[in-house]
Structures are given as structure tokens and as C-alpha cells.
C-alpha positions, 0 to 999 in steps of 0.5 A: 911052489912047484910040486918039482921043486926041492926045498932045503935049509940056508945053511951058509950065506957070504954078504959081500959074495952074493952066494950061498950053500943051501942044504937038503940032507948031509949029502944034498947041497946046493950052490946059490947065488943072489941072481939066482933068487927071485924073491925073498931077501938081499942078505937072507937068514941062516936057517931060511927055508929055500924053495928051488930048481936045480941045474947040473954041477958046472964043469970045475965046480963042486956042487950043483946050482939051485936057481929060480930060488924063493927065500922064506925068512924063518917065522922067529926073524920075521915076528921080531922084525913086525914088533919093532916096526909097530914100535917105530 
């Protein structure tokens, strides 16, 4: 990860919209969209660890964008997933 790059929580994800709210502090949040992420998941877990760039808030919008975004899936989801894959 870039040393410039922030990191914050997946604290909202809509599926069927393809975005997200990460979140850094209670008046740090950032707009994400699935197009923005360049790795991890299509439909990440709450609570992942998201590693990004920002962009300044469009005009019209509420919060700024988080882009070039690294989704990290908590390590709880990604034991459960391995153990259930080698029972398989």
C-alpha cells in the first residue's frame, strides 16, 4: 500500500448498487463504488479493511470519493471461508 493512501472501515455496502460508505473516523466518510476497487471482492463484507486514494466531493454530492481502492475481507470471513473449502 502507498504510504499517501488512507485506510478506513467498510461501514455500508448496497449489492445491487454497486457502492459503498467507507469510514475513517465519525467525520471521515468516503463515497466508494465498485468501479473504483481494484482488488478484493465484488460484494465485500462489512467491516473490511479498505486501503484508498481520494478525490475531492463532486458537485451535487455529499462526501468525497475513495478510488484506486484494495478491499481487505476481515480475517474471521476469510478462516471460515478456507474451512469450508477444504471440507468440500
Amino acid at each position: 500500500m502507498d504510504s499517501r493512501q488512507k485506510q478506513g472501515i467498510l461501514k455500508v455496502w448496497k449489492d445491487l448498487r454497486g457502492f459503498g460508505i467507507v469510514v475513517i473516523s465519525r467525520h471521515e466518510a468516503y463515497f466508494l463504488h465498485t468501479s473504483d476497487v481494484i482488488e478484493g471482492p465484488e460484494n465485500p463484507t462489512l467491516g473490511s479493511t479498505v486501503y484508498f486514494d481520494t478525490e475531492p466531493t463532486p458537485p451535487g454530492k455529499k462526501l468525497p470519493v475513495a478510488v484506486n481502492a484494495v478491499i481487505v475481507e476481515p480475517a474471521a470471513v476469510l478462516n471460515v471461508a478456507s474451512k469450508s473449502e477444504v471440507k468440500s
